[in-house]
N, C-alpha and C positions, 0 to 999 in steps of 0.2 A: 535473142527472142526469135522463135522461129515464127513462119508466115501463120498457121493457123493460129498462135495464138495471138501474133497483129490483128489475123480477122476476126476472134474471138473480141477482144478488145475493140476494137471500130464497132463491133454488133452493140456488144454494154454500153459505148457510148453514147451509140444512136438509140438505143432503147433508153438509155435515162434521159437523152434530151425531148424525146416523145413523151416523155409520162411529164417533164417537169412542164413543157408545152400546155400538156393536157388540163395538168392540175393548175396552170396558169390559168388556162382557158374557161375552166371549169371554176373557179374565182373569180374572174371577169363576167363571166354570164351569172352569176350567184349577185354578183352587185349591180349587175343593171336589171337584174330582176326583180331585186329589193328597191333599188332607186323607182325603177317602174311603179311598185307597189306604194311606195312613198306619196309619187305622185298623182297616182288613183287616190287616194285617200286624201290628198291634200285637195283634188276634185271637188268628191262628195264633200269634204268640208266646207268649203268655200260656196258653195251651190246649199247648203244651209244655211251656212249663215248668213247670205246676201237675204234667204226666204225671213229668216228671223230676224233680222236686223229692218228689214223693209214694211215687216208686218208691228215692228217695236215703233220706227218713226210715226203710222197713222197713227198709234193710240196715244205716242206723245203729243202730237199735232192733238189730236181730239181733248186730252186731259188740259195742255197747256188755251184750247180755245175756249172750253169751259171756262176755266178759272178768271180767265180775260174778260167773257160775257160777264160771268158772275160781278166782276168790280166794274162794270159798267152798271148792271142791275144794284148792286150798292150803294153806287151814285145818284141813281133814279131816287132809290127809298129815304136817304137822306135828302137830299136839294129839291126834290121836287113841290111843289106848293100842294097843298093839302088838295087843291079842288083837282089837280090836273091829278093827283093821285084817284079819287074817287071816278074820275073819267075812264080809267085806266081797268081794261079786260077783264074778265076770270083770270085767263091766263097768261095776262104780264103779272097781275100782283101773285100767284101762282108761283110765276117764273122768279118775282125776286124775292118771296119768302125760303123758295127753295136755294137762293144762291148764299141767304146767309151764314149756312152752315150744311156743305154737302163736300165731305172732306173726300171727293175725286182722286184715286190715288195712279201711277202710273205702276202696270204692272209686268217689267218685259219678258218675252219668251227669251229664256239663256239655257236651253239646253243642251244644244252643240258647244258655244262656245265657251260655256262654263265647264263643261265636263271635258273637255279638251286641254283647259287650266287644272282641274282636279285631274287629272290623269297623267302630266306631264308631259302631255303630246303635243302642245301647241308650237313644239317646234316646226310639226310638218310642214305648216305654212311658211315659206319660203320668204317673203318681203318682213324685214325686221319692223320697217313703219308700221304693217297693218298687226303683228302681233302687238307691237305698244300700243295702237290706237283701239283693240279689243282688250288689254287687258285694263285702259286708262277709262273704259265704258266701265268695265265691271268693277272700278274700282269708283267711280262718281255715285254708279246705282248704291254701292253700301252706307255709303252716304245720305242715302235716302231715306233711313229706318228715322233718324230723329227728326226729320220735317216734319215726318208723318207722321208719329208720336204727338207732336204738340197739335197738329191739325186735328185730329182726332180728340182729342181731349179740349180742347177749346171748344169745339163744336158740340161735344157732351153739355159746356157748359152754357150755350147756346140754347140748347133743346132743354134742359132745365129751367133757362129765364121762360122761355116758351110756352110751358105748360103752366106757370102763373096767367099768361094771359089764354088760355085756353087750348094753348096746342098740345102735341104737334100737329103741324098739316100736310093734307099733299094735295095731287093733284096728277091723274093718270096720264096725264096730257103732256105735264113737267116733268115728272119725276124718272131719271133716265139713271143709268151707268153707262160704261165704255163699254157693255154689251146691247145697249138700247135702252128703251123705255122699258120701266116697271111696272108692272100691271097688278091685278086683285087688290088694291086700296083702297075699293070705295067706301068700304064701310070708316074709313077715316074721313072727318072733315077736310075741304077745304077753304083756308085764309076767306075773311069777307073783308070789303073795306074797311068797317070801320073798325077792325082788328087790327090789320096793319098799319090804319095810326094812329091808333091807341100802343101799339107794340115799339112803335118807333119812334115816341115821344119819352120811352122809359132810358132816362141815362145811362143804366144799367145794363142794358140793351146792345146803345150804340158802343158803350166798349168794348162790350165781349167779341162783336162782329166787326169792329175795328183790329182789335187784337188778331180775331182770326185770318182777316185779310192780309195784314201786316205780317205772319207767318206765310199764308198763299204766296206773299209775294218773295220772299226767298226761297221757296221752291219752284218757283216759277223759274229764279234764277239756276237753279239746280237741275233744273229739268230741260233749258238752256244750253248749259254744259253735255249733259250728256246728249241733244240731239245735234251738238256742234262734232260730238265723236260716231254717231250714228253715223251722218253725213261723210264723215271723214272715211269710215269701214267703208263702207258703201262704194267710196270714191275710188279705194284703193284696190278693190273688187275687180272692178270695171276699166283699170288700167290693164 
């Protein structure tokens, strides 16, 4: 082998360790650009879902406090003695005609991290805890369609017995959702005393808002649940 083509050879071989370097190089920066990108995204994700998952716990707080006043207000209408009920406001008997049947539902923001699940992506998120404890949210809330099923139809059957005794009623003062109070009702009555116990002496009455209460109260449990995984995201967020 003569010397030019020794040098000829050393050039080829420093030229392909240059290019294999480069294209090395050139795939290491490719994947920490990607990884980069991975982790902006897993960013904006997580800076969502802490917003939706934060904004999900007050209206469970809010749905689960109602339902609690409410059986408190159910206690009143039942146990209370006839006179101390006549004593009783506009807007307590108001307040507990409307706790008999106002099937409050919880309704949460899941658009980040449902669509995260519908698209495959919820791997971006890094800690395997907090992807189970989002998917084990959205897998309680599905759960929620048949509570809410029977609450609703109970309370239909509610407002049925109701209008025997002259309702329905409201009360612009009472009458709220987990957007606020409801307003333009007045041309609707509302409840007078001796409605309410004439309404609460009919047996037919106390079981259906028995009944319905009895349903509140496993969604109560259910709503429980899911703000035990609320809590749980949230927690994991902030570690």
């Amino acid at each position: 082998m003569t010397e030019n083509t020794q040098i000829r050879m050393k050039r080829l071989i420093s030229e392909g360790v240059v290019i294999v370097i480069s294209i090395l190089l050139a795939f290491t920066i490719d994947a920490k650009w990607a990884q980069h990108q991975v982790q902006q995204e897993e960013k904006v994700a997580l800076a969502s879902i802490q917003s939706e998952f934060e904004e999900n716990l007050k209206q469970l707080d809010y749905v689960i406090d109602y339902h609690l006043q409410a059986r408190e207000h159910m206690s009143q209408l039942f146990n209370l003695p006839d006179e101390t009920i006549q004593q009783l406001t506009q807007t307590e008997i108001s307040d507990i005609i409307l706790s008999t049947s106002n099937p409050l539902t919880f309704d949460p923001i899941l658009g980040t991290s449902k669509s995260l699940v519908d698209s495959g992506k919820l791997g971006i998120i890094e800690k395997p805890a907090l992807r189970s404890a989002i998917t084990s949210f959205l897998n309680i809330i599905s759960d929620f369609e048949e509570d809410e099923y029977y609450m609703r139809e109970n309370a239909l059957d509610i407002w049925r017995q109701d209008v025997k005794f002259g309702g329905p009623w409201t009360d612009g003062v009472t009458e709220r959702s987990v957007n606020g109070s409801v307003q333009g009702f007045d041309f609707i009555p509302k409840i007078s005393h001796a409605e309410i116990l004439l309404i609460r002496a009919d047996p037919k009455f106390k079981s259906l808002t028995s009944r319905y209460h009895l349903n509140i109260g496993y969604y109560i449990l259910e709503l429980n649940r899911a703000k035990e995984r609320i809590a749980e995201v949230l927690r994991l967020i902030a570690e």
